[in-house]
PyMOL CGO cylinders between C-alpha atoms (Angstrom):
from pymol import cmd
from pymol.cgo import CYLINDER

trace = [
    CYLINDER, -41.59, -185.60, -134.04, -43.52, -187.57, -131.86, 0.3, 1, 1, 1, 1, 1, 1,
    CYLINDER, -43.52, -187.57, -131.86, -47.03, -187.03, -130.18, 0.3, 1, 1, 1, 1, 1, 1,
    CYLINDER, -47.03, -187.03, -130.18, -44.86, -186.49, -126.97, 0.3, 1, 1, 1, 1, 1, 1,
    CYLINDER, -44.86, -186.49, -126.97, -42.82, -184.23, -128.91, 0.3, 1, 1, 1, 1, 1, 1,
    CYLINDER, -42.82, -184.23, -128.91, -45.89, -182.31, -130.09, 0.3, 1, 1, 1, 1, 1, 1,
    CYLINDER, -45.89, -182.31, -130.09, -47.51, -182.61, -126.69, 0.3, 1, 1, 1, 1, 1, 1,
    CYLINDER, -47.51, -182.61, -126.69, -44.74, -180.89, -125.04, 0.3, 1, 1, 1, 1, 1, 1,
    CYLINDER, -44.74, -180.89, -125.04, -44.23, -178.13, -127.66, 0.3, 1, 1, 1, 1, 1, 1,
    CYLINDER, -44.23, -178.13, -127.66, -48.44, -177.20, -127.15, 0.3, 1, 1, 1, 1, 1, 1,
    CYLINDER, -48.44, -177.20, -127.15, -47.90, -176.80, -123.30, 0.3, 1, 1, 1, 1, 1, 1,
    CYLINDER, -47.90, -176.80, -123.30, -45.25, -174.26, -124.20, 0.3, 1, 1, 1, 1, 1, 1,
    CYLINDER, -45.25, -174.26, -124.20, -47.28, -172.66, -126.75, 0.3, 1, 1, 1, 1, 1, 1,
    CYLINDER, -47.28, -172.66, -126.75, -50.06, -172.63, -124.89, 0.3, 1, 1, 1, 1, 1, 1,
    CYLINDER, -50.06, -172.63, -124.89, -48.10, -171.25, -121.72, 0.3, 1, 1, 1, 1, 1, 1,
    CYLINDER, -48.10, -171.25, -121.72, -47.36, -168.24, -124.22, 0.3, 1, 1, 1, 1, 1, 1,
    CYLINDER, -47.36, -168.24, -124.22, -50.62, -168.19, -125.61, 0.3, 1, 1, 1, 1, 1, 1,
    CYLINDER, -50.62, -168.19, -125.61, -52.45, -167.74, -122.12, 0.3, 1, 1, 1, 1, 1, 1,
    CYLINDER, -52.45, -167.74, -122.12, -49.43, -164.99, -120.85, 0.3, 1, 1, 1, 1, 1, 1,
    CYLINDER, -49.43, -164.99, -120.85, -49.43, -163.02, -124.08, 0.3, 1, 1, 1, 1, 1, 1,
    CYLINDER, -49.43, -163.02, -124.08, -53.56, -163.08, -124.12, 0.3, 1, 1, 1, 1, 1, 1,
    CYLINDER, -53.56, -163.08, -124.12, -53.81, -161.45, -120.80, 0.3, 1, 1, 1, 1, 1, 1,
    CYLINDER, -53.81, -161.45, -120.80, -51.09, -158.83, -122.29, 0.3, 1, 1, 1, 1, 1, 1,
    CYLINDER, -51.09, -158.83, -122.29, -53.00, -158.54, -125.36, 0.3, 1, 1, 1, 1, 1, 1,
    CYLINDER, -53.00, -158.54, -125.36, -56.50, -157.93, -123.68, 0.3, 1, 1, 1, 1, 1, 1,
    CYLINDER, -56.50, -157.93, -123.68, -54.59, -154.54, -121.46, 0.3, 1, 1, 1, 1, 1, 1,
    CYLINDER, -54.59, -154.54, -121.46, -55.31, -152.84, -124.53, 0.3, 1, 1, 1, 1, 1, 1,
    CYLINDER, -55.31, -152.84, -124.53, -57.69, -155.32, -126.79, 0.3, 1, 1, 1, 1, 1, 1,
    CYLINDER, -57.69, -155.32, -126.79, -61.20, -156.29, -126.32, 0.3, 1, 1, 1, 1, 1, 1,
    CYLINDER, -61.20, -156.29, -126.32, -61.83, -160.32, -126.14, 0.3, 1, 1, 1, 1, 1, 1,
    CYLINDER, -61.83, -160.32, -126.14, -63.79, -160.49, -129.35, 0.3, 1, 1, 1, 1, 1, 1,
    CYLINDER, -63.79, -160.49, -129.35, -61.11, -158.46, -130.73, 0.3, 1, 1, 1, 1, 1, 1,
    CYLINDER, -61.11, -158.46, -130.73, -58.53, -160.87, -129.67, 0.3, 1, 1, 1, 1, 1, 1,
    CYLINDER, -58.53, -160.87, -129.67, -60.61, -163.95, -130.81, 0.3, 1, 1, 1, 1, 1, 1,
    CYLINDER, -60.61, -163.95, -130.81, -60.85, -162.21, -134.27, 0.3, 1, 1, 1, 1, 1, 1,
    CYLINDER, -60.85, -162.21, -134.27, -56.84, -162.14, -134.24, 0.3, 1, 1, 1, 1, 1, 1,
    CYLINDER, -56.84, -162.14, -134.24, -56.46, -165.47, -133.33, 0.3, 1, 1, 1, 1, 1, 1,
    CYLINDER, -56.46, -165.47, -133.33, -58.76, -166.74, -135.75, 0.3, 1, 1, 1, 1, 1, 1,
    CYLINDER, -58.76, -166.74, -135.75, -56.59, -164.40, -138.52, 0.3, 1, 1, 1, 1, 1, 1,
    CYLINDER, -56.59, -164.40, -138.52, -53.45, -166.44, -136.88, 0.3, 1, 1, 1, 1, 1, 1,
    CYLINDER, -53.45, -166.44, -136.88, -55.19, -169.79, -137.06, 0.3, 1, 1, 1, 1, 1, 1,
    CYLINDER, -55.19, -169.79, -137.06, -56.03, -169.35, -140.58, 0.3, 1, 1, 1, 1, 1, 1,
    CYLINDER, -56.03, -169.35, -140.58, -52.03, -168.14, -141.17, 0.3, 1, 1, 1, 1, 1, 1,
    CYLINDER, -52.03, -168.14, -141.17, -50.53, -171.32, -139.89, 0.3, 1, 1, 1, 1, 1, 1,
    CYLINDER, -50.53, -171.32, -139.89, -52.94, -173.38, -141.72, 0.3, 1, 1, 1, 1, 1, 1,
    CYLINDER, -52.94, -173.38, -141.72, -51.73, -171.41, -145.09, 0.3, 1, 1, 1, 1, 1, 1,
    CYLINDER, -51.73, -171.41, -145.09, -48.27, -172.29, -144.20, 0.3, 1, 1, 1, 1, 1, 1,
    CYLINDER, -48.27, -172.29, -144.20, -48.89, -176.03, -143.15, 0.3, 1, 1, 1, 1, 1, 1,
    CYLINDER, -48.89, -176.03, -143.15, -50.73, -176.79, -146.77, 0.3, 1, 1, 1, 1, 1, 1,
    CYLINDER, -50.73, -176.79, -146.77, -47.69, -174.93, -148.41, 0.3, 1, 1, 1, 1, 1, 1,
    CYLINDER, -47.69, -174.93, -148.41, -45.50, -177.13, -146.22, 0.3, 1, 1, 1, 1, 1, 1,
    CYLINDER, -45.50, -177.13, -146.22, -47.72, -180.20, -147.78, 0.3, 1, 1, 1, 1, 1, 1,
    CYLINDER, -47.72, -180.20, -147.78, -49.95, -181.11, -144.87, 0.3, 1, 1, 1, 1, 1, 1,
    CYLINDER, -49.95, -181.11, -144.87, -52.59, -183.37, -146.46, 0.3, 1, 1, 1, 1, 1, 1,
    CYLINDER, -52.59, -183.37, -146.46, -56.07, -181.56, -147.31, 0.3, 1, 1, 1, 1, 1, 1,
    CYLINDER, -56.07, -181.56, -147.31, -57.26, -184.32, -149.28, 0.3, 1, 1, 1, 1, 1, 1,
    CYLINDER, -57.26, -184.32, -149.28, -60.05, -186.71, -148.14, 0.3, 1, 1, 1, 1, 1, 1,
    CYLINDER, -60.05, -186.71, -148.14, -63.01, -184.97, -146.76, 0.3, 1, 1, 1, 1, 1, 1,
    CYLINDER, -63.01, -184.97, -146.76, -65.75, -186.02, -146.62, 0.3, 1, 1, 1, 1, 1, 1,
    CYLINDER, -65.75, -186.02, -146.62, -69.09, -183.87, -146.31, 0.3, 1, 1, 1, 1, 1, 1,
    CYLINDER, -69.09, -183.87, -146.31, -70.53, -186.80, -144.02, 0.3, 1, 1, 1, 1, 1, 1,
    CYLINDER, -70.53, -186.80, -144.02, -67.83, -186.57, -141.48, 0.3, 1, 1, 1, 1, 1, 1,
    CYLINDER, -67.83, -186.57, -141.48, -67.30, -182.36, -142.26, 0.3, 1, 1, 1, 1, 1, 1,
    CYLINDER, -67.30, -182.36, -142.26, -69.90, -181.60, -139.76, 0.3, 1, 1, 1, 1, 1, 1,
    CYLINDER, -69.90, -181.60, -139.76, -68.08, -183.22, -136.53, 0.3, 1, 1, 1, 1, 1, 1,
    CYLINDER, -68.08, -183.22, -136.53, -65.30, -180.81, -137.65, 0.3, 1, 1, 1, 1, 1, 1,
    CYLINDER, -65.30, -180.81, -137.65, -67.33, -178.12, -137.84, 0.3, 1, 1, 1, 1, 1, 1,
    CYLINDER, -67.33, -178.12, -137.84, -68.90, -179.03, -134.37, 0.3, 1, 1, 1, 1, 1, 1,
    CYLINDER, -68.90, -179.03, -134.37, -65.15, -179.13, -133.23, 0.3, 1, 1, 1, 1, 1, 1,
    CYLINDER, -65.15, -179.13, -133.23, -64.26, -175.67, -134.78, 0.3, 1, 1, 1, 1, 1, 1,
    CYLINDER, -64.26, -175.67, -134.78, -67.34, -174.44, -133.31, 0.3, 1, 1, 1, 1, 1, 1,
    CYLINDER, -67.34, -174.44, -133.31, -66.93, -175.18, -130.02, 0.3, 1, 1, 1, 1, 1, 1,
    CYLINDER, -66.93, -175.18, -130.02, -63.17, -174.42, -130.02, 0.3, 1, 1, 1, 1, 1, 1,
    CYLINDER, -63.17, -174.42, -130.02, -64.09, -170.83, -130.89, 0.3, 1, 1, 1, 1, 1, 1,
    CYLINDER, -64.09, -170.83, -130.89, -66.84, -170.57, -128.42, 0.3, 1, 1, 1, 1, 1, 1,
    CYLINDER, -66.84, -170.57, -128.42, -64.29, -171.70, -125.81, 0.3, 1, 1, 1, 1, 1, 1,
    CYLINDER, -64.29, -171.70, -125.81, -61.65, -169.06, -126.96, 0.3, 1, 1, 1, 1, 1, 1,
    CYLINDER, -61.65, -169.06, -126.96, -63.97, -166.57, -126.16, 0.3, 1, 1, 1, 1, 1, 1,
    CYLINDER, -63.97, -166.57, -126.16, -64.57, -167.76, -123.19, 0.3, 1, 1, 1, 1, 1, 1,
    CYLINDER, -64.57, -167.76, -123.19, -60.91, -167.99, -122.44, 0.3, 1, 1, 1, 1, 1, 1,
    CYLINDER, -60.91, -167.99, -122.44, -60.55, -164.47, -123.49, 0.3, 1, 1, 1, 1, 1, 1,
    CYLINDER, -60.55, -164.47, -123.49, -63.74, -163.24, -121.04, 0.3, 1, 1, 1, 1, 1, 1,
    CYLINDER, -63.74, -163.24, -121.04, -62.24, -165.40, -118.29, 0.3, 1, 1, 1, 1, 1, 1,
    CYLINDER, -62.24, -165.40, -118.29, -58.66, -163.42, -118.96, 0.3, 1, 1, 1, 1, 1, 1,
    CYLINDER, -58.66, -163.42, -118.96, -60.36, -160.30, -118.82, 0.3, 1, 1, 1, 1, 1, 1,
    CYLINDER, -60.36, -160.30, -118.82, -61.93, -160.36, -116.03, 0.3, 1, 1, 1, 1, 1, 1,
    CYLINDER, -61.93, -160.36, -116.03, -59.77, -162.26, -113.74, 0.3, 1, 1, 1, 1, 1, 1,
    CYLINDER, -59.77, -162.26, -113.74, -56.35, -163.29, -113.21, 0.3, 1, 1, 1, 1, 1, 1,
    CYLINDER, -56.35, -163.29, -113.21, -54.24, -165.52, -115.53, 0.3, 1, 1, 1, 1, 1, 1,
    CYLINDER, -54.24, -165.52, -115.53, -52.80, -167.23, -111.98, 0.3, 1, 1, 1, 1, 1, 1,
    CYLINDER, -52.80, -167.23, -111.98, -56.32, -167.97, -111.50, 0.3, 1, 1, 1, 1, 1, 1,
    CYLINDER, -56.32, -167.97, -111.50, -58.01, -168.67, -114.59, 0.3, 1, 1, 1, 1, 1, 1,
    CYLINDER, -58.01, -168.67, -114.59, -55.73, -170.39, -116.99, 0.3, 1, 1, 1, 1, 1, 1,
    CYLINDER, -55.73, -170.39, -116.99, -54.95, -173.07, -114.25, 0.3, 1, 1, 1, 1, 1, 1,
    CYLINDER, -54.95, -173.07, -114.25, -58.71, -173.76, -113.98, 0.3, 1, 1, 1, 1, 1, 1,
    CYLINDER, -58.71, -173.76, -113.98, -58.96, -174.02, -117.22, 0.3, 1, 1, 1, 1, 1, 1,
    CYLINDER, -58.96, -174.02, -117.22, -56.33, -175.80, -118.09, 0.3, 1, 1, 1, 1, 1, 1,
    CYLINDER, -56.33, -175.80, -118.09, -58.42, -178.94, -116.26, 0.3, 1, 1, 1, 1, 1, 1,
    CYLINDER, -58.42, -178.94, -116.26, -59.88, -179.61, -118.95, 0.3, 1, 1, 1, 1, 1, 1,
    CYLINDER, -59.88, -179.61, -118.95, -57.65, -182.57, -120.23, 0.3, 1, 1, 1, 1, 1, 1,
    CYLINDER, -57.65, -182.57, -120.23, -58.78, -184.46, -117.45, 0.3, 1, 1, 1, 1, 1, 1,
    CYLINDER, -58.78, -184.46, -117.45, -62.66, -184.11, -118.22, 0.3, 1, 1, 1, 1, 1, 1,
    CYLINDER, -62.66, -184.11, -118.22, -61.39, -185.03, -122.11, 0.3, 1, 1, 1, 1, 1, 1,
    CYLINDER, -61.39, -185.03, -122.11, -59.48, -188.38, -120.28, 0.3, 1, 1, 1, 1, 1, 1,
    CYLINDER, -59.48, -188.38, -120.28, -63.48, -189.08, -118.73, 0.3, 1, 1, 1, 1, 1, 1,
    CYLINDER, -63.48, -189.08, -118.73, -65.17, -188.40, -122.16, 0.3, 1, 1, 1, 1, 1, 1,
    CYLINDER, -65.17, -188.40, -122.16, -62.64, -190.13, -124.15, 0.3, 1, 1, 1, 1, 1, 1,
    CYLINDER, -62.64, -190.13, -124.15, -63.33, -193.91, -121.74, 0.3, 1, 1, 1, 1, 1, 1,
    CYLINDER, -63.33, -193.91, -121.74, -67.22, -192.88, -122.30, 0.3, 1, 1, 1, 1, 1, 1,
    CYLINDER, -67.22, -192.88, -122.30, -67.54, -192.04, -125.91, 0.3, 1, 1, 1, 1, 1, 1,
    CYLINDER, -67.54, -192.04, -125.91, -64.39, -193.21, -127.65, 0.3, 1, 1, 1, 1, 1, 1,
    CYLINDER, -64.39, -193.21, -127.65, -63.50, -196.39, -125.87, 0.3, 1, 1, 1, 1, 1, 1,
    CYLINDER, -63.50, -196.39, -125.87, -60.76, -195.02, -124.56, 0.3, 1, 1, 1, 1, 1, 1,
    CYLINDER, -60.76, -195.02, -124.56, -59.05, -197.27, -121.11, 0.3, 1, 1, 1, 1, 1, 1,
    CYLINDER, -59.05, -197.27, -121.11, -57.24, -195.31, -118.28, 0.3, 1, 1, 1, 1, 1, 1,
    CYLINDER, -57.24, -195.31, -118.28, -55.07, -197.26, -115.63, 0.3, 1, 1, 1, 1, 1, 1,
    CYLINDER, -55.07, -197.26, -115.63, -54.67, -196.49, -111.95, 0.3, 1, 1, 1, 1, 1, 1,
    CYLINDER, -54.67, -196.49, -111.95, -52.26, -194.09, -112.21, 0.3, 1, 1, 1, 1, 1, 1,
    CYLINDER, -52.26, -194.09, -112.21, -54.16, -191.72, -114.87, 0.3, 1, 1, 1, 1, 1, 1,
    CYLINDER, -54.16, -191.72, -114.87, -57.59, -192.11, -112.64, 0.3, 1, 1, 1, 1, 1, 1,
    CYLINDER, -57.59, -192.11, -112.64, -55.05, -190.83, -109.63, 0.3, 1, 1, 1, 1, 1, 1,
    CYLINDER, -55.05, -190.83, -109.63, -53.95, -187.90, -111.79, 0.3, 1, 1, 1, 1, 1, 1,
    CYLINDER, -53.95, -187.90, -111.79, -57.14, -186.87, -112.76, 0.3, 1, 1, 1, 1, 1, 1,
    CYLINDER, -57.14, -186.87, -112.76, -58.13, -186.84, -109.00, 0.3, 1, 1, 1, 1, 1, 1,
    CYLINDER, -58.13, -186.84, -109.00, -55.75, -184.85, -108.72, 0.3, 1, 1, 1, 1, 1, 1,
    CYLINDER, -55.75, -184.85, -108.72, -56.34, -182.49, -111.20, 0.3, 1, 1, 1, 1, 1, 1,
    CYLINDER, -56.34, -182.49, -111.20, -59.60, -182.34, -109.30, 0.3, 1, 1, 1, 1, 1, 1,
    CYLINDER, -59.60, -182.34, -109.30, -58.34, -181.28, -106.46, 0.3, 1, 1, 1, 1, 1, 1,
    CYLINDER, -58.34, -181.28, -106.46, -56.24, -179.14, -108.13, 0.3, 1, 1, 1, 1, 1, 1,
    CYLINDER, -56.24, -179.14, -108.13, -58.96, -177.46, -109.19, 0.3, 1, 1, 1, 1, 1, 1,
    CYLINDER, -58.96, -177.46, -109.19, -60.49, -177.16, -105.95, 0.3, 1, 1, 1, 1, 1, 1,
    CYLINDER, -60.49, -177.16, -105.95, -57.92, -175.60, -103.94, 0.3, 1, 1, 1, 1, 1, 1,
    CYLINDER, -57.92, -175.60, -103.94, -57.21, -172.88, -106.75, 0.3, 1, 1, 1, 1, 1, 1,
    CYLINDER, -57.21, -172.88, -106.75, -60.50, -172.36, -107.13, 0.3, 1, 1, 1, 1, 1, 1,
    CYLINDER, -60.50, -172.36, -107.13, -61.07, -172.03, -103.11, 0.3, 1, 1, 1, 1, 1, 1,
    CYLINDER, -61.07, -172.03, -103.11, -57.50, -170.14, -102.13, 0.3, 1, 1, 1, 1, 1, 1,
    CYLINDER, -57.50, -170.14, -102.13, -58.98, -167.74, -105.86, 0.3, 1, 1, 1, 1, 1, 1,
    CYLINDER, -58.98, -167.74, -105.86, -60.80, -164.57, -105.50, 0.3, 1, 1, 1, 1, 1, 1,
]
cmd.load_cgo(trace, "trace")
């Protein structure tokens, strides 16, 4: 598959992700939820090294950026979870879901990264996005 390929199937997962999370948390807690997903995340990575994904290669002086990574990825899944339960999924996800664009910023300052015109239009965009959900939300 390609990285559009991949891109496209995350939306959708993530789509599911966000709907089934607000489902979950009707009758879960958030940290209970974050403790499933974490169960889940550990699952799939089971089946991916059984599938021959390569594990190989580590190194301990590049481990701790992945660690940083994990670490902050489960800090903002709880978040996500908090945000779901206590507000709408209409609301929330959306505004959350801007993220990409601040990666798009960080990614030009810290990995050398170039955007053209149109990407710096979507990302105002997304900013204003952002705004009007966030001013129409309650």
């Amino acid at each position: 598959m390609s990285w559009l390929s991949y891109s496209l199937t995350t939306v959708l997962l993530f789509a599911l992700w966000s709907v089934l999370g607000k489902v979950a948390l009707r009758t879960a807690t958030p940290v209970q939820t974050t403790i499933l997903y974490g169960v889940a995340a550990a699952a799939v990575a089971l089946v991916a090294i059984a599938l021959g994904q390569r594990t190989a290669g580590w190194s301990a002086g590049t481990l701790w950026i992945g660690a940083l990574s994990a670490l902050c990825g489960g800090l903002g899944l709880m978040t996500f979870y908090l945000a779901l339960d206590r507000g709408s999924a209409s609301l929330a996800v959306p505004i959350i879901g801007f993220y990409p664009a601040l990666v798009a910023v960080l990614s030009v300052a810290f990995l050398g990264e170039h955007l053209n015109g149109v990407q710096i239009a979507g990302i105002a965009l997304a900013v204003a996005g952002v705004a009007m959900i966030g001013a129409g939300g309650g």
